[in-house]
PDB file of N, CA, C and O in Angstrom:
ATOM      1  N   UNK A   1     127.860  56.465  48.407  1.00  0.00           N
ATOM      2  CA  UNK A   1     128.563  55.799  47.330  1.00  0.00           C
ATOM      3  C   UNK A   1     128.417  54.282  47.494  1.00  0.00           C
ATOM      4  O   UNK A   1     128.305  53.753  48.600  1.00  0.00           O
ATOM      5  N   UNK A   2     128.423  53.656  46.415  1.00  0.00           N
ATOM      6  CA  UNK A   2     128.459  52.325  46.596  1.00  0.00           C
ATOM      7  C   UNK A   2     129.190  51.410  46.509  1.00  0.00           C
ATOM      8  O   UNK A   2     130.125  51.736  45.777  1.00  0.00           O
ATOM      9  N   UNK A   3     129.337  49.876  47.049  1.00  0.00           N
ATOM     10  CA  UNK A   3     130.602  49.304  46.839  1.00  0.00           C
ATOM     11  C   UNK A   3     130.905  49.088  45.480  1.00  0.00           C
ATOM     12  O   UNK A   3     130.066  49.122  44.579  1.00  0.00           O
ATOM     13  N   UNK A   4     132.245  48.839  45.320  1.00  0.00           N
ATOM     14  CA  UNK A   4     132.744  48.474  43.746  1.00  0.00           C
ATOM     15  C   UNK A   4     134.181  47.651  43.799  1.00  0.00           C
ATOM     16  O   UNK A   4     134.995  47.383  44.681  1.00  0.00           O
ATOM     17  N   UNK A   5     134.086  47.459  42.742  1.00  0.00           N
ATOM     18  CA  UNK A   5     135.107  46.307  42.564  1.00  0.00           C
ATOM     19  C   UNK A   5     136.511  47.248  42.048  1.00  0.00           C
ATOM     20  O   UNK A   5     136.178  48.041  41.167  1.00  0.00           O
ATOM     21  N   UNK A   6     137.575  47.305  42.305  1.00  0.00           N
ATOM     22  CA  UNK A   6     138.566  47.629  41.620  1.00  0.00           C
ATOM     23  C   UNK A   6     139.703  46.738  41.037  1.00  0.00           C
ATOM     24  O   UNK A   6     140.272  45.958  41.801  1.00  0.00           O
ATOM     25  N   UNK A   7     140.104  46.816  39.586  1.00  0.00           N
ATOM     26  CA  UNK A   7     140.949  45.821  39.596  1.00  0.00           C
ATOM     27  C   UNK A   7     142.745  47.152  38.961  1.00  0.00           C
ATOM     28  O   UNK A   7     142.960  48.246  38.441  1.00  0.00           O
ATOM     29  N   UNK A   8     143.584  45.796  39.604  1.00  0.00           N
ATOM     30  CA  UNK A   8     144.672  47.039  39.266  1.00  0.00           C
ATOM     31  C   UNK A   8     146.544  45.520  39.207  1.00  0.00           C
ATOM     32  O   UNK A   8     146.768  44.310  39.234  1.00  0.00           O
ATOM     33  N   UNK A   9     147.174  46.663  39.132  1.00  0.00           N
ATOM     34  CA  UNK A   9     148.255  45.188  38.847  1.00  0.00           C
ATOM     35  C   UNK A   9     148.977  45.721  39.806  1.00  0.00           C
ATOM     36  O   UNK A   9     148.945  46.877  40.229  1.00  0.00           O
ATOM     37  N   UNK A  10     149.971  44.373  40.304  1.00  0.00           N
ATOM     38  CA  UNK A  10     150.529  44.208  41.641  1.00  0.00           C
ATOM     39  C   UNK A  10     152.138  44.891  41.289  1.00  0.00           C
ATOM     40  O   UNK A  10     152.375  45.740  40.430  1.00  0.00           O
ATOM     41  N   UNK A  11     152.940  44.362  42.051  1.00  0.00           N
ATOM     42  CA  UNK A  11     154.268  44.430  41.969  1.00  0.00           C
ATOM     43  C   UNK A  11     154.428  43.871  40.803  1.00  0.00           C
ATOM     44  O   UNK A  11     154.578  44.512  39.763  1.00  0.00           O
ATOM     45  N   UNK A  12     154.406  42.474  40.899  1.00  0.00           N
ATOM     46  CA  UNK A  12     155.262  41.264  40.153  1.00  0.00           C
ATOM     47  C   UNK A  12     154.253  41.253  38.633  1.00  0.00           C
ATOM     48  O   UNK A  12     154.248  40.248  37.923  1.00  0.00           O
ATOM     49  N   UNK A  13     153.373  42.586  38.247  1.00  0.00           N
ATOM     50  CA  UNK A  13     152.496  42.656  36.921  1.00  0.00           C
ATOM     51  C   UNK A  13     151.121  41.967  36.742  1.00  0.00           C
ATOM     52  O   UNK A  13     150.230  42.213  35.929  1.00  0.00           O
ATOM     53  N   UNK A  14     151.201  40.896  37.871  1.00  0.00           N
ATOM     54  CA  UNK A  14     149.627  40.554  38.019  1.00  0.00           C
ATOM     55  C   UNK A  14     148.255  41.181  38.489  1.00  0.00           C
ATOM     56  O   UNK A  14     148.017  42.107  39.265  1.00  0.00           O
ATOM     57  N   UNK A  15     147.303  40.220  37.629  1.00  0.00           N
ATOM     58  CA  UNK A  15     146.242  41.308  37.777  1.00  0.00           C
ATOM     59  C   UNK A  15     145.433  40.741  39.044  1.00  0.00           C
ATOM     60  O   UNK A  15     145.111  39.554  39.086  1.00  0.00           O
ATOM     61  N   UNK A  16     145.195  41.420  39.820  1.00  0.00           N
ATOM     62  CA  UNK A  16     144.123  41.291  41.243  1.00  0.00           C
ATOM     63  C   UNK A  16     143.117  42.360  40.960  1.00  0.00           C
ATOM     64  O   UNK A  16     143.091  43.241  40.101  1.00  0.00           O
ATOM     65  N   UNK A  17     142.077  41.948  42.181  1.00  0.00           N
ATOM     66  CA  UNK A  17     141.095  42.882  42.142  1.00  0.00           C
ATOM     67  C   UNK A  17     141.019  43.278  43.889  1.00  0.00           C
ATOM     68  O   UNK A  17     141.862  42.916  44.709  1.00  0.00           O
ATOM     69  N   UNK A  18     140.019  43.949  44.133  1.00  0.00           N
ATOM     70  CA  UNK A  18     139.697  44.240  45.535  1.00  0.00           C
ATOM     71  C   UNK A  18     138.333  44.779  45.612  1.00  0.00           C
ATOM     72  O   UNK A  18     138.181  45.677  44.784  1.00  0.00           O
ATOM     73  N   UNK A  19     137.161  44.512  46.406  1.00  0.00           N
ATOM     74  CA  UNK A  19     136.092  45.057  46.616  1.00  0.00           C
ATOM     75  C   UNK A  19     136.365  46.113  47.520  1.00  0.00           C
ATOM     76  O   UNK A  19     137.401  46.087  48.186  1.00  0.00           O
ATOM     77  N   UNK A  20     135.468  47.132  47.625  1.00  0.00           N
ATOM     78  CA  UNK A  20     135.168  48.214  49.012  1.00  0.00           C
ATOM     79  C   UNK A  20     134.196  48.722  48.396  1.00  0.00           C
ATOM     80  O   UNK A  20     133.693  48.812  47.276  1.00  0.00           O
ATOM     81  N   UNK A  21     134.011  49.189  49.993  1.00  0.00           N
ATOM     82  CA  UNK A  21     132.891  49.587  50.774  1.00  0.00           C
ATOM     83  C   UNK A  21     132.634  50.504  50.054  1.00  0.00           C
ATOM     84  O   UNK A  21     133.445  51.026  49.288  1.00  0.00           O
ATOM     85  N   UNK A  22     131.248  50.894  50.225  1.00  0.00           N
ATOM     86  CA  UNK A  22     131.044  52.787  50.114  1.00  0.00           C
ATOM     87  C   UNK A  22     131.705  54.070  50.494  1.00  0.00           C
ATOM     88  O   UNK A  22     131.589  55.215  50.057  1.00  0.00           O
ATOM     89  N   UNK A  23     132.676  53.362  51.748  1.00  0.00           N
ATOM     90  CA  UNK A  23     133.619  54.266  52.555  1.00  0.00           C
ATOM     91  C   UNK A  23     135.072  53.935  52.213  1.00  0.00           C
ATOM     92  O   UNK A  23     136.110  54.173  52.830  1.00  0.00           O
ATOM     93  N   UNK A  24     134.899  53.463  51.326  1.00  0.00           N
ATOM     94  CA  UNK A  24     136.380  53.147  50.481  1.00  0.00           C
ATOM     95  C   UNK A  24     137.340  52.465  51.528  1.00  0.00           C
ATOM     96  O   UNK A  24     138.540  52.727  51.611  1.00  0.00           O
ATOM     97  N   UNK A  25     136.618  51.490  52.376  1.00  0.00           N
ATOM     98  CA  UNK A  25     137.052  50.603  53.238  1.00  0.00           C
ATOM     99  C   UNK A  25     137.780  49.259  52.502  1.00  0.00           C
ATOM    100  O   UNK A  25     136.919  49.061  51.646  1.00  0.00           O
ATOM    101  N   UNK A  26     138.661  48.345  52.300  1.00  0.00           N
ATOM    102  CA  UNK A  26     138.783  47.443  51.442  1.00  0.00           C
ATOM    103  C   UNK A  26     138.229  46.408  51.613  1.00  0.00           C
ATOM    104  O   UNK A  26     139.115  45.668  52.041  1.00  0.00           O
ATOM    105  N   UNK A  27     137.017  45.672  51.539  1.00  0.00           N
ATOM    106  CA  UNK A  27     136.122  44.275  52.657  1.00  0.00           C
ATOM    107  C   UNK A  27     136.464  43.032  51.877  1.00  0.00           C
ATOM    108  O   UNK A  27     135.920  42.010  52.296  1.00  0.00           O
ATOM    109  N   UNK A  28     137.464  42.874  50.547  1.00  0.00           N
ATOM    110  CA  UNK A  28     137.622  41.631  49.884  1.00  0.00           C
ATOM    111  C   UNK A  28     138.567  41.939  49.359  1.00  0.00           C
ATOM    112  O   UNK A  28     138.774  43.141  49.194  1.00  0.00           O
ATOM    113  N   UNK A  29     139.697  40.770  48.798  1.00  0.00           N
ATOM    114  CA  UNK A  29     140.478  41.146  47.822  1.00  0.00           C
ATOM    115  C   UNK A  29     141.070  39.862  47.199  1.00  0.00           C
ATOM    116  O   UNK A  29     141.463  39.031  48.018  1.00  0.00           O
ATOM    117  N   UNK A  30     141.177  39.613  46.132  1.00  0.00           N
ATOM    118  CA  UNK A  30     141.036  38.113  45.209  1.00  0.00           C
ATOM    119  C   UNK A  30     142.769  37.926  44.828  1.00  0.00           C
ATOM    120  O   UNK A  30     143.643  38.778  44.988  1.00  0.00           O
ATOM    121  N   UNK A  31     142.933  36.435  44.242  1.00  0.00           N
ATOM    122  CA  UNK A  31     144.217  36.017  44.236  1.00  0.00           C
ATOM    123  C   UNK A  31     144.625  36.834  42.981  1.00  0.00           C
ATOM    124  O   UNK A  31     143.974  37.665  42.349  1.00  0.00           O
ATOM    125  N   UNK A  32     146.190  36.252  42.751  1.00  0.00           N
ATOM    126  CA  UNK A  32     146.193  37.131  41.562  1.00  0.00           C
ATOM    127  C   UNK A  32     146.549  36.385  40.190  1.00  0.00           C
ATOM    128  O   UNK A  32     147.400  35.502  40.293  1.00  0.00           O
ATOM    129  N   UNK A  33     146.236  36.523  39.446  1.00  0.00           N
ATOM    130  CA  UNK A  33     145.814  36.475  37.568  1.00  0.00           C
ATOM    131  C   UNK A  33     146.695  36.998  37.051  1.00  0.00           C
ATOM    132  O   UNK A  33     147.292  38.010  37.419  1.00  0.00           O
ATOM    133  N   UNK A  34     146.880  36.302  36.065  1.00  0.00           N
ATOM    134  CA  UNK A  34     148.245  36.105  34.535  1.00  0.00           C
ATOM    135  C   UNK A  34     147.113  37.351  33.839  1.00  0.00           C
ATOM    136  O   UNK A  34     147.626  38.285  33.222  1.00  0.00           O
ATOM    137  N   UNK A  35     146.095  37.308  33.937  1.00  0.00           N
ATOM    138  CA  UNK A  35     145.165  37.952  32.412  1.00  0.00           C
ATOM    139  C   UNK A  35     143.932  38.788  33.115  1.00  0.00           C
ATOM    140  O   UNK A  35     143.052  38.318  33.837  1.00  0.00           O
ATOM    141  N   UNK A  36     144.090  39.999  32.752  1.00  0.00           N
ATOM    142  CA  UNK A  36     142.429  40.949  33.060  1.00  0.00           C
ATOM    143  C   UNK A  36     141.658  40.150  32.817  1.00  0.00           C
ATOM    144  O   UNK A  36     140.990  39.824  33.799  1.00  0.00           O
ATOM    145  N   UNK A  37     141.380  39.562  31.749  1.00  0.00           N
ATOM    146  CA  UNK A  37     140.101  38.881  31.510  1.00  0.00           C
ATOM    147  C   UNK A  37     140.077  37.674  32.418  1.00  0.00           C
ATOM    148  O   UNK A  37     139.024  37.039  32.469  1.00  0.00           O
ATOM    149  N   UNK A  38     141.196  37.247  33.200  1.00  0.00           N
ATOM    150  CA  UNK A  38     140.579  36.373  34.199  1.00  0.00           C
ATOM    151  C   UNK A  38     140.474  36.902  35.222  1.00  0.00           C
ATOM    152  O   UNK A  38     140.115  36.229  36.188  1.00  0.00           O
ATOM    153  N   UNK A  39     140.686  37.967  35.333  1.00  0.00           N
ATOM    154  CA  UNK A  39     140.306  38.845  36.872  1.00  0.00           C
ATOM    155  C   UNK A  39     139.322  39.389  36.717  1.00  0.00           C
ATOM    156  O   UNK A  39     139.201  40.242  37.597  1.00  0.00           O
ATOM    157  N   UNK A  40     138.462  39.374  36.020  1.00  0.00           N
ATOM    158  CA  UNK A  40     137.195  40.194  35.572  1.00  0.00           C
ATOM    159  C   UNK A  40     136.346  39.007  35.435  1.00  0.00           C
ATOM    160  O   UNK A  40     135.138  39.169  35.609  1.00  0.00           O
ATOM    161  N   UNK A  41     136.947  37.427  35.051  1.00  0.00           N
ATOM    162  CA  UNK A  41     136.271  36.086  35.365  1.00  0.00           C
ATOM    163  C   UNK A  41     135.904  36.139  36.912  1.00  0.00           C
ATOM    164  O   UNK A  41     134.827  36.494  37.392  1.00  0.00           O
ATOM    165  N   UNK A  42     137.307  35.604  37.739  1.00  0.00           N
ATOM    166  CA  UNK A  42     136.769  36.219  38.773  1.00  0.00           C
ATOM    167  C   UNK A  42     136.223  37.077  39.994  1.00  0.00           C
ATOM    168  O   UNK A  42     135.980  36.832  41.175  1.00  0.00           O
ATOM    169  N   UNK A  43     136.141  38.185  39.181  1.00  0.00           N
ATOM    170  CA  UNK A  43     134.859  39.109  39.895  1.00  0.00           C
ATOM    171  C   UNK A  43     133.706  38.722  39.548  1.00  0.00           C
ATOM    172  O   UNK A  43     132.780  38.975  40.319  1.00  0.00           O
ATOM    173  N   UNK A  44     133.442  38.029  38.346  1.00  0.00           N
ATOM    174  CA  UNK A  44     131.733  37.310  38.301  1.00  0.00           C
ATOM    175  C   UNK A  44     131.230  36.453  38.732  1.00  0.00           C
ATOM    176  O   UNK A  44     130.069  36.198  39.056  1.00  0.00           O
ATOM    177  N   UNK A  45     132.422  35.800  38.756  1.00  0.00           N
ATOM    178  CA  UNK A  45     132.108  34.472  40.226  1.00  0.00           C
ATOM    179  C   UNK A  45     131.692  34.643  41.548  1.00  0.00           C
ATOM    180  O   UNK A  45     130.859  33.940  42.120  1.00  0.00           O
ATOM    181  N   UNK A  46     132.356  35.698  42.068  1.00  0.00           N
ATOM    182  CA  UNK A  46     132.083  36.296  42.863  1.00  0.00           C
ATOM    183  C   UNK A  46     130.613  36.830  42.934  1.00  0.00           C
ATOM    184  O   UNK A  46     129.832  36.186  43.635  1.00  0.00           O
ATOM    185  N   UNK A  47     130.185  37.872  42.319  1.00  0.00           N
ATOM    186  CA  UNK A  47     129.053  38.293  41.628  1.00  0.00           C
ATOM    187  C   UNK A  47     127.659  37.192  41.639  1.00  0.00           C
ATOM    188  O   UNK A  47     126.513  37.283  42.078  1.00  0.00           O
ATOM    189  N   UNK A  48     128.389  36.194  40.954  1.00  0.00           N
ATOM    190  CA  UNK A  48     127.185  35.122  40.678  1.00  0.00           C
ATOM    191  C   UNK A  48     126.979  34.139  42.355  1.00  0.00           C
ATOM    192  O   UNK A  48     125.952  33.849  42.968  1.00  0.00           O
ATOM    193  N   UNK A  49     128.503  33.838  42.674  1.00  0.00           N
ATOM    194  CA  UNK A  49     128.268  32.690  43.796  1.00  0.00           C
ATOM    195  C   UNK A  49     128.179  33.071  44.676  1.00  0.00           C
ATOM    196  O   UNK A  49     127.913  32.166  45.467  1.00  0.00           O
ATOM    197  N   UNK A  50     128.273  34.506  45.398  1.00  0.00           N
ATOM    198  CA  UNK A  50     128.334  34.758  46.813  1.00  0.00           C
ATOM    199  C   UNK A  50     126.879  35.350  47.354  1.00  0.00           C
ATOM    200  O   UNK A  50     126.610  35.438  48.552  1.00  0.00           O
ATOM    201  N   UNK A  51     126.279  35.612  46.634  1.00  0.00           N
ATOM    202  CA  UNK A  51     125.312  35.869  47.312  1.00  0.00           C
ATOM    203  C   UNK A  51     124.412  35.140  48.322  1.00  0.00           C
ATOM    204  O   UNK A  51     124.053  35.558  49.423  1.00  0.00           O
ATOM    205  N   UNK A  52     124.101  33.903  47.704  1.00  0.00           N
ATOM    206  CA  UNK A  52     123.647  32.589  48.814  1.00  0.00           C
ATOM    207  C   UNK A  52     124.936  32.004  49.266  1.00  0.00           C
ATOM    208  O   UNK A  52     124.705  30.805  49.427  1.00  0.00           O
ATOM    209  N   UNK A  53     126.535  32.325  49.633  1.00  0.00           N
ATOM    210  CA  UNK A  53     127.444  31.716  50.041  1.00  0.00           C
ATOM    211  C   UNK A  53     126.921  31.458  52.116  1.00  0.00           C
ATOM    212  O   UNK A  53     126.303  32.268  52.806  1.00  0.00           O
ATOM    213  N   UNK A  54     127.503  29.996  52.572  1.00  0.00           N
ATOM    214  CA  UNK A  54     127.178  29.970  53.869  1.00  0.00           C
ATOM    215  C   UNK A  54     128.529  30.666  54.336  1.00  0.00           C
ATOM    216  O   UNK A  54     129.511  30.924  53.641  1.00  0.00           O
ATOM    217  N   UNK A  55     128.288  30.954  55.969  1.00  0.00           N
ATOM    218  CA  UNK A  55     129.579  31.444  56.319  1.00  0.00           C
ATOM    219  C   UNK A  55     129.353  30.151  56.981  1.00  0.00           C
ATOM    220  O   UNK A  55     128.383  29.495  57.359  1.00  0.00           O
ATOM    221  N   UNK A  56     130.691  30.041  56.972  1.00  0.00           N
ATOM    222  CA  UNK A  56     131.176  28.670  57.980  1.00  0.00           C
ATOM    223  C   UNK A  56     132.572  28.726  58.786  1.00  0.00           C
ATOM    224  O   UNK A  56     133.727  28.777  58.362  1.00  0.00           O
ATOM    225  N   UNK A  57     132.244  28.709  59.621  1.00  0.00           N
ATOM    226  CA  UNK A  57     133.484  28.871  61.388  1.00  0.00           C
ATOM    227  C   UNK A  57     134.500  28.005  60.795  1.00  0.00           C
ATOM    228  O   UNK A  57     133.800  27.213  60.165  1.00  0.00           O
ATOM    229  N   UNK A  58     135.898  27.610  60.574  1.00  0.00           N
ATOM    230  CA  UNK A  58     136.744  26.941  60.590  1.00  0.00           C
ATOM    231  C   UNK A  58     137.756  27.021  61.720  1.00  0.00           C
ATOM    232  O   UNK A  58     138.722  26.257  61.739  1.00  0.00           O
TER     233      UNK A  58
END
């Protein structure tokens, strides 16, 4: 199976998302959003910017 994005609403009605694994592991999970359509903004950000993202030690 492959990873996927899930988006779903919290306690307080906001919308978040969460990536996992193929093993339905959870490996990301994003702030949370007034509006689906901005939680579905950013999952494309995601999508678009992380692929060349550096990791960097802080």
């Amino acid at each position: 199976m492959a990873a996927k994005f899930e988006v779903y609403r919290d306690a307080a009605g906001k919308y978040r998302f969460r990536l996992k694994a193929g093993n339905g592991e959870i490996i990301a999970t994003g702030e949370a959003y007034e509006s689906k359509a901005g939680c579905l903004n950013g999952i494309e950000s995601i999508k678009t910017n992380a692929p060349g993202a550096p990791i960097v030690e802080v």
